[in-house]
Biopython code that builds the backbone (N, CA, C, O; Angstrom):
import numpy as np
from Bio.PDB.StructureBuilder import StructureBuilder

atoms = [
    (1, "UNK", "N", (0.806, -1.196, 0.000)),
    (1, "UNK", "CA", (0.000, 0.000, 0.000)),
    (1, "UNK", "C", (0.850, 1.261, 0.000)),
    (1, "UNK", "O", (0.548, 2.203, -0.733)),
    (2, "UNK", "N", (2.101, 1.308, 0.954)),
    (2, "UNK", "CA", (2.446, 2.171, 0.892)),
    (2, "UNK", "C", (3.166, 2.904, -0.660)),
    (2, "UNK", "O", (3.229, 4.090, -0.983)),
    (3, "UNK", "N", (3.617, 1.732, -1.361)),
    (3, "UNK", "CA", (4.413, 2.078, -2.640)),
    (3, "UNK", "C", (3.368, 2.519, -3.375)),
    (3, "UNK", "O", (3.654, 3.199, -4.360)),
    (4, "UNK", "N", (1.981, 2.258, -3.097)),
    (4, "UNK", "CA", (1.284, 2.532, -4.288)),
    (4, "UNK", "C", (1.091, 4.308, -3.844)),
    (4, "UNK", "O", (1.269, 4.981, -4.859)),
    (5, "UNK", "N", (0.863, 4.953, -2.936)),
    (5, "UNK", "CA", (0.912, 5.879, -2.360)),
    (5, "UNK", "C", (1.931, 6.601, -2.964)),
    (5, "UNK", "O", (1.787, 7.507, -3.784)),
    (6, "UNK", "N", (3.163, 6.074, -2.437)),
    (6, "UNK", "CA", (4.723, 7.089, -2.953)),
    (6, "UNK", "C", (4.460, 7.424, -4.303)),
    (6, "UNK", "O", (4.618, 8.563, -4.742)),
    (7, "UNK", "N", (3.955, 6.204, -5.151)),
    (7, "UNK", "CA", (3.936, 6.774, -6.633)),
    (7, "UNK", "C", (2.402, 7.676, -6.960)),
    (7, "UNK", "O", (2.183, 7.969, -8.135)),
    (8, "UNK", "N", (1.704, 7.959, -6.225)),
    (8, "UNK", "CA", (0.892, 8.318, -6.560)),
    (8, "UNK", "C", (1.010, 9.914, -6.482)),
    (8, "UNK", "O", (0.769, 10.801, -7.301)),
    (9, "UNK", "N", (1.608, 9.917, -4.796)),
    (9, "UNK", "CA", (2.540, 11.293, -4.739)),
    (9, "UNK", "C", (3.663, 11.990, -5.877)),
    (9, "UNK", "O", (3.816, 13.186, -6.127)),
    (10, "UNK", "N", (4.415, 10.751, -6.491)),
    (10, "UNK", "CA", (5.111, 11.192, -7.556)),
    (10, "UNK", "C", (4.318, 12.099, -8.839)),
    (10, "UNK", "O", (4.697, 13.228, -9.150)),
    (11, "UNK", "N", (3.384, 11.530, -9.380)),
    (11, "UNK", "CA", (2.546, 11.599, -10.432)),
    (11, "UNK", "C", (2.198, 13.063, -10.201)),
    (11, "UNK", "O", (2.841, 13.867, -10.876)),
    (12, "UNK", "N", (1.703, 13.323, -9.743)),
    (12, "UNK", "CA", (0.886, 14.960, -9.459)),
    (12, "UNK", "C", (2.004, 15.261, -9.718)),
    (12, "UNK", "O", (1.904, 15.515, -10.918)),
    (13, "UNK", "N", (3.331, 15.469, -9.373)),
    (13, "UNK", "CA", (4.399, 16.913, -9.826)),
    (13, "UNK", "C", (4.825, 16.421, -11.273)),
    (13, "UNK", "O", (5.737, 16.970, -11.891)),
    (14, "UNK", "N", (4.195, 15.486, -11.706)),
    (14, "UNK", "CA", (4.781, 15.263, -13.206)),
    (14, "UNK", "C", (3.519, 16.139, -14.148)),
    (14, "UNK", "O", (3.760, 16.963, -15.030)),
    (15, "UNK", "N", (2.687, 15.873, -13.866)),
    (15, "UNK", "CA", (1.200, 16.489, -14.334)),
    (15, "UNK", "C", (1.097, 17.715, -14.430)),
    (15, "UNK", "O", (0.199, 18.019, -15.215)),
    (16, "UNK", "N", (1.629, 18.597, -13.969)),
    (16, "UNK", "CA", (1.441, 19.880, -14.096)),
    (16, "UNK", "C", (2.731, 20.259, -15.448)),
    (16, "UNK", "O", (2.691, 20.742, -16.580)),
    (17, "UNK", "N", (3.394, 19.921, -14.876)),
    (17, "UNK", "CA", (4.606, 19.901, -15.778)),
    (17, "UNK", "C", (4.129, 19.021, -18.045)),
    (17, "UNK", "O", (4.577, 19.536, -19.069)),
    (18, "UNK", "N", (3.454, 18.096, -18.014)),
    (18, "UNK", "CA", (2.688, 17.696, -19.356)),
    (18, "UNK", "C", (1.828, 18.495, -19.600)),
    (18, "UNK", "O", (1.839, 18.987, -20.729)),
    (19, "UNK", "N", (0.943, 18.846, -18.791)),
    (19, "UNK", "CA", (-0.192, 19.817, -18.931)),
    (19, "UNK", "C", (0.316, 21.203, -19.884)),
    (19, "UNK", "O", (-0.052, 21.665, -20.964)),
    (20, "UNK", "N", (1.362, 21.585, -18.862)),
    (20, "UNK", "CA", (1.683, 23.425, -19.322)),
    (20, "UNK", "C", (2.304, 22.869, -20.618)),
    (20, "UNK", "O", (2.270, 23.716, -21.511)),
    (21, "UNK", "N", (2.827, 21.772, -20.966)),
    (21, "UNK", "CA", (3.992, 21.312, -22.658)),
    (21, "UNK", "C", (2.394, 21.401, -23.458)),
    (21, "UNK", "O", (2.152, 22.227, -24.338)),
    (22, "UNK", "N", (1.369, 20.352, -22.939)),
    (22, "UNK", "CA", (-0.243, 20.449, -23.880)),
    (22, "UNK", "C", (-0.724, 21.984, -24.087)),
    (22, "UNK", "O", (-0.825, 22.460, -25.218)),
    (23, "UNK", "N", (-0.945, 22.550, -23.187)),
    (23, "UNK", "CA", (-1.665, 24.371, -22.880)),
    (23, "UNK", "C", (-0.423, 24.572, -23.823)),
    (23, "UNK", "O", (-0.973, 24.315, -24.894)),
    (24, "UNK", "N", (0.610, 24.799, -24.080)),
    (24, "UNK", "CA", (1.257, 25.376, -24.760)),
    (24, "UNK", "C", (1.533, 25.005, -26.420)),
    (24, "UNK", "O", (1.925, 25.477, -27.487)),
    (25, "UNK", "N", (1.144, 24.096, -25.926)),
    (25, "UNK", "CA", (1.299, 23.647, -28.013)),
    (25, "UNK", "C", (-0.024, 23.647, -28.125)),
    (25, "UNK", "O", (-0.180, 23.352, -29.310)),
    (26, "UNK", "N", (-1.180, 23.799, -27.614)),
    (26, "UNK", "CA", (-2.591, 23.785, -27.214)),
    (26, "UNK", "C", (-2.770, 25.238, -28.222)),
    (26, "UNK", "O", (-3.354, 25.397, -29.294)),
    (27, "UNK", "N", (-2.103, 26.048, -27.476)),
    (27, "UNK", "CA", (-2.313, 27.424, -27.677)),
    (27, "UNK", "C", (-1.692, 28.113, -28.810)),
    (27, "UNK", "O", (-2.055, 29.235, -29.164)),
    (28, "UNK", "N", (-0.644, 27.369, -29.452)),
    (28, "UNK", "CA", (0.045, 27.247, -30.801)),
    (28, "UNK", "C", (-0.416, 26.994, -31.514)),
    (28, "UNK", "O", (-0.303, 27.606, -32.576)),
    (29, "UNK", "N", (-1.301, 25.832, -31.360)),
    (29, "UNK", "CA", (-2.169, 25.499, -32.525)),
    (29, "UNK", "C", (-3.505, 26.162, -32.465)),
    (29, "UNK", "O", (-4.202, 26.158, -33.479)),
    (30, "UNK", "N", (-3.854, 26.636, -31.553)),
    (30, "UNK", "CA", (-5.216, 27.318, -31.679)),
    (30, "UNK", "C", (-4.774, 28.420, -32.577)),
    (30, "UNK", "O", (-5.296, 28.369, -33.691)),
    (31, "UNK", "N", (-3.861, 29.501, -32.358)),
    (31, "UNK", "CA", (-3.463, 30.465, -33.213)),
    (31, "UNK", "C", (-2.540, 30.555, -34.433)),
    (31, "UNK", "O", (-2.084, 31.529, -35.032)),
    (32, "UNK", "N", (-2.399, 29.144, -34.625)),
    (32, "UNK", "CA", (-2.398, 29.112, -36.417)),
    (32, "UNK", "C", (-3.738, 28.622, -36.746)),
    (32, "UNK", "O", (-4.187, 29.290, -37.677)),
    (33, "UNK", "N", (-4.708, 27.547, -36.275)),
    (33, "UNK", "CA", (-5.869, 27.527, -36.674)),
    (33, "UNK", "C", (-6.528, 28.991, -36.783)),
    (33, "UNK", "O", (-7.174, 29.134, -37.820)),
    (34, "UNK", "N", (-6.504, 29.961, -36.043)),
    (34, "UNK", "CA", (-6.989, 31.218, -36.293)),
    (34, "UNK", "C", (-6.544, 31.476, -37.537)),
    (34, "UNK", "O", (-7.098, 31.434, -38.636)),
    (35, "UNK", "N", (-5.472, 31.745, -37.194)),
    (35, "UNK", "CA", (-4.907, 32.414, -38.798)),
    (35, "UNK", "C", (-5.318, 31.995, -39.899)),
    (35, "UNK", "O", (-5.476, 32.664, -40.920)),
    (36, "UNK", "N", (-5.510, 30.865, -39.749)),
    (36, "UNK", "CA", (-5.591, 29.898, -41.251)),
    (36, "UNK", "C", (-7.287, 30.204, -41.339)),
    (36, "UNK", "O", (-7.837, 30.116, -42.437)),
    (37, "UNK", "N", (-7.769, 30.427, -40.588)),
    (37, "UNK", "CA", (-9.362, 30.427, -40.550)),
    (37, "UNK", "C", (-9.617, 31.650, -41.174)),
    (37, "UNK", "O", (-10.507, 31.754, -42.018)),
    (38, "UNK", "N", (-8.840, 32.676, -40.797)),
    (38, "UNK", "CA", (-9.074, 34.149, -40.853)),
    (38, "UNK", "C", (-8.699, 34.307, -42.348)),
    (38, "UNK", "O", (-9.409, 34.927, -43.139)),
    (39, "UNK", "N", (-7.538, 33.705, -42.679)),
    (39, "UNK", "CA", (-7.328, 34.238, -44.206)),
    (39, "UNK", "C", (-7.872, 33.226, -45.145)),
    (39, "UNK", "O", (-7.758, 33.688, -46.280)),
    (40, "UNK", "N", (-8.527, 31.802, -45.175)),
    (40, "UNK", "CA", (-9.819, 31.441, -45.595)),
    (40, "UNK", "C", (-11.133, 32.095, -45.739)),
    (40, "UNK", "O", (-11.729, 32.130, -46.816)),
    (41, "UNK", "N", (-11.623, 32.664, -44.541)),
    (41, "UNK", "CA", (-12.032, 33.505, -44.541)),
    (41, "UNK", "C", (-12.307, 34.685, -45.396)),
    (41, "UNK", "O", (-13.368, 34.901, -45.982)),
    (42, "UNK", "N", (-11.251, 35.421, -45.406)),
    (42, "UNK", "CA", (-10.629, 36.365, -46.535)),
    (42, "UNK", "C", (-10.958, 35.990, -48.186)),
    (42, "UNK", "O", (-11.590, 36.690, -48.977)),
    (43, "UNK", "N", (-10.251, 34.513, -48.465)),
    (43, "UNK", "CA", (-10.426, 34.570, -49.567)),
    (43, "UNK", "C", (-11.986, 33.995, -49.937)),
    (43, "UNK", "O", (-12.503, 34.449, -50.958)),
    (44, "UNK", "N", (-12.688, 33.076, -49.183)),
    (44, "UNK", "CA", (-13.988, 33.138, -49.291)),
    (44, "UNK", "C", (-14.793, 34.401, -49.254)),
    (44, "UNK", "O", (-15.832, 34.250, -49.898)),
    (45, "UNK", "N", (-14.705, 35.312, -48.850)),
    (45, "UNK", "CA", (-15.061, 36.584, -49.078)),
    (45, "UNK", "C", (-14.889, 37.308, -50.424)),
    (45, "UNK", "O", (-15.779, 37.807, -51.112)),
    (46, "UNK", "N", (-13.673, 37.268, -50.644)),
    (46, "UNK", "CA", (-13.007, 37.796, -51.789)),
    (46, "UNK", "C", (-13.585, 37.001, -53.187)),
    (46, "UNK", "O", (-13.884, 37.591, -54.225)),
    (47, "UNK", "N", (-13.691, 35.193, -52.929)),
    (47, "UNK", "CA", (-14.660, 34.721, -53.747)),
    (47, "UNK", "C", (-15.956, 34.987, -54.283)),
    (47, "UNK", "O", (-16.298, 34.950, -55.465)),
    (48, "UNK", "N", (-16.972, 35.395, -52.769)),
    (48, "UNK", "CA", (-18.336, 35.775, -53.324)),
    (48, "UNK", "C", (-17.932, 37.056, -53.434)),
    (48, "UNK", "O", (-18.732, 37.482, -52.601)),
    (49, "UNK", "N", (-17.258, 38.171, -53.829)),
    (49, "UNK", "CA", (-17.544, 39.356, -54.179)),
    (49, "UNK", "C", (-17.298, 39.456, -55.692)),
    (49, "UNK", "O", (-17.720, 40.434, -56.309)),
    (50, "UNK", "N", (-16.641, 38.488, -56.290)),
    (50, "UNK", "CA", (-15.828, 38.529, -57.313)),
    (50, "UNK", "C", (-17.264, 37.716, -57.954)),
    (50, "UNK", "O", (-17.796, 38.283, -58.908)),
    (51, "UNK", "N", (-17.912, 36.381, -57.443)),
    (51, "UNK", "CA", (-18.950, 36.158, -58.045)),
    (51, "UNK", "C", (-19.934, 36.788, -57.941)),
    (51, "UNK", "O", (-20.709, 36.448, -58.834)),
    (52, "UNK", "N", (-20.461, 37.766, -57.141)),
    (52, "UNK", "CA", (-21.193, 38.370, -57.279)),
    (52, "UNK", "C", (-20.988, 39.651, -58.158)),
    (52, "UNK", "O", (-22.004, 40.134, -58.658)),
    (53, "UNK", "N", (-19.825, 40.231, -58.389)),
    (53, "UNK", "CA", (-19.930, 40.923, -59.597)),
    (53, "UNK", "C", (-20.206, 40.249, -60.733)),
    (53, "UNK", "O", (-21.246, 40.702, -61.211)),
    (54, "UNK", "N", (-19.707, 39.281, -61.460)),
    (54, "UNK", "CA", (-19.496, 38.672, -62.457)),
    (54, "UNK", "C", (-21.051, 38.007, -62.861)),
    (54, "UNK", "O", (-21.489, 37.784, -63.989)),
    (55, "UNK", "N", (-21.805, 37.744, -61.343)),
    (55, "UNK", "CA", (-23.488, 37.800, -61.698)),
    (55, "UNK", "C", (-24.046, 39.139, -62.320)),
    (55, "UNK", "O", (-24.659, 39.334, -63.370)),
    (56, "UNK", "N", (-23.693, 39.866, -61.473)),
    (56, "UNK", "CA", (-23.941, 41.353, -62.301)),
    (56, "UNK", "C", (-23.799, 41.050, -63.702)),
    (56, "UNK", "O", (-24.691, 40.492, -64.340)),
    (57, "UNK", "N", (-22.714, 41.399, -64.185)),
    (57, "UNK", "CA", (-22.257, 41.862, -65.315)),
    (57, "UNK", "C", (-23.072, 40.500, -66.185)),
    (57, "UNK", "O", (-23.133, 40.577, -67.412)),
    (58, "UNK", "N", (-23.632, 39.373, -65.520)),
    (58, "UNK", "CA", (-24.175, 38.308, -66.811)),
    (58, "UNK", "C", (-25.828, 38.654, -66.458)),
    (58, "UNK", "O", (-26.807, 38.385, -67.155)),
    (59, "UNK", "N", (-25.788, 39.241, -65.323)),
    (59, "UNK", "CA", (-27.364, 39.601, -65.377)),
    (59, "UNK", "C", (-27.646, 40.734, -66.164)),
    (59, "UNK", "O", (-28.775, 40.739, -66.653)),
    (60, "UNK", "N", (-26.847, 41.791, -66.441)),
    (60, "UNK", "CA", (-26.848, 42.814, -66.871)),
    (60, "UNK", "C", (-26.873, 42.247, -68.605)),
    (60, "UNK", "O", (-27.883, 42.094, -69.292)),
    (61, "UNK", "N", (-25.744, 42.060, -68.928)),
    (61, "UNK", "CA", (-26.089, 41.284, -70.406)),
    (61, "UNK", "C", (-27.512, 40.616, -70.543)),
    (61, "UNK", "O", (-28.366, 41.302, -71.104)),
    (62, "UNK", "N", (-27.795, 39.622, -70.191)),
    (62, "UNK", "CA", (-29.013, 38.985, -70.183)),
    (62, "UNK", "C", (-30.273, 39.959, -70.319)),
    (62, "UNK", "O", (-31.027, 39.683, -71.252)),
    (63, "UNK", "N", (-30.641, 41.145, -69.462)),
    (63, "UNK", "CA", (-31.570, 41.666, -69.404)),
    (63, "UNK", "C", (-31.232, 42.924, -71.012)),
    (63, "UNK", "O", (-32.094, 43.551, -71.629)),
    (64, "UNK", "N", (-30.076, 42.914, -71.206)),
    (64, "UNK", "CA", (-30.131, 43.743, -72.710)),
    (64, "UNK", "C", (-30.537, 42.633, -73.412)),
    (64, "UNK", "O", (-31.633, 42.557, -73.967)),
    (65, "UNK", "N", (-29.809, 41.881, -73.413)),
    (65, "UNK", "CA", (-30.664, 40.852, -74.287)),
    (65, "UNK", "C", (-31.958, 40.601, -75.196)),
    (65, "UNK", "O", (-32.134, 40.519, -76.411)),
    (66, "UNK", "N", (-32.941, 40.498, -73.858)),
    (66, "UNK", "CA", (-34.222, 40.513, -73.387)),
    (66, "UNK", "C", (-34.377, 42.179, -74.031)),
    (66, "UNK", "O", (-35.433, 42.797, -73.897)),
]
sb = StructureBuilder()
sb.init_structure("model")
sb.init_model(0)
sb.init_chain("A")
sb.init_seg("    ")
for serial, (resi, resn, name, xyz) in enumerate(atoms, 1):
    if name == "N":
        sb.init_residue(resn, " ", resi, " ")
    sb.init_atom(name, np.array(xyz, "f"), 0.0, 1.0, " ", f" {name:<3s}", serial, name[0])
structure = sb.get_structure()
């Protein structure tokens, strides 16, 4: 009983110590996922503006058309 104890005491000062290495590459990767989200983002934006002109300009033809 007692050994199982000593190691159990061991464990907790190792745990904090994996934790802050996880929180920290945790937090690395959250802020390239941002980034990468943000300038996806961007160019999905930049996509529908570009199709939405280009609807214009075929709606616009179309209705001379007509």
């Amino acid at each position: 009983m007692e050994e199982e104890q000593a190691s159990d005491e061991e464990s907790p000062s190792e745990m904090p110590r994996k934790k802050m290495k996880g929180r920290n590459r945790s937090s690395l990767l959250s802020n390239e996922m941002k980034e990468m989200f943000v300038t996806s983002q961007e160019q999905l934006q930049q996509t529908l503006i570009t199709m939405h002109n280009e609807n214009k300009e075929l709606l616009s033809k179309l209705i001379e058309k007509l």
